[in-house]
C-alpha positions, 0 to 999 in steps of 0.5 A, a space after each residue: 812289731 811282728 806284724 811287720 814280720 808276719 806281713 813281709 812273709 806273706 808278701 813273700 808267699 804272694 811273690 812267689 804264687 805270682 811268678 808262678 803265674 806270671 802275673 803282671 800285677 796283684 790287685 788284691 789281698 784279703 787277709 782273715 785274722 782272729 780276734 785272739 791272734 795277736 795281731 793288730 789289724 791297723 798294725 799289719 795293714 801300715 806294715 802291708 803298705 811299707 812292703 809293697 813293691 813290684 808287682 804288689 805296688 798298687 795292691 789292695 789289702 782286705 782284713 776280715 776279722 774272725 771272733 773267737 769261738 769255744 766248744 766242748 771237746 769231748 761233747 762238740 756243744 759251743 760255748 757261748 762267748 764270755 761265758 765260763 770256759 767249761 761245758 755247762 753239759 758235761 763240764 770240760 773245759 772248753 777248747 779254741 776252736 776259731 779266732 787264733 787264725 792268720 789266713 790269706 784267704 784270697 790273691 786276686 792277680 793280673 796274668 796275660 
């Protein structure tokens, strides 16, 4: 289970942007992770709840999930999702371009 890796990293991070600040409490996290990350979002939110300690004890944590999205990377147009991954314009194959992110998009703190 990496999630539970990939989530004690984060609360890792978190610890640290509230010392940093002196917070008293994180009330909230939100959290994007794209379809093909390889992340499960149930997964990583039960390991976010076995981490939560000190000043995340009571925290909340928010998972956004972000579709997959391909481009052509020499013409820019995007392709159609479930379609073939080449561009039908100028036929390359077509490149990622979201949907493979894990991004802590948002701390919402306590600070005296």
């Amino acid at each position: 289970m990496h999630e539970y890796s990939l989530v004690s990293a984060m609360v890792d991070r978190v610890e640290r942007e509230a010392r940093l600040r002196n917070a008293v409490a994180v009330h909230s996290l939100a959290v994007r992770i794209g379809a093909v990350a390889g992340v499960e979002p149930e997964l990583f939110a039960s390991a976010f709840t076995l981490c939560r300690q000190g000043v995340l004890a009571n925290a909340h944590l928010e998972i956004r999930r972000a579709e997959a999205a391909w481009a052509c990377p020499d013409c820019g147009r995007e392709i159609a999702a479930g379609s073939v991954l080449r561009c039908q314009a100028c036929g390359a194959p077509a490149r990622l371009v979201a949907g493979d992110e894990i991004l802590l998009e948002r701390i919402e703190m306590e600070v005296p």
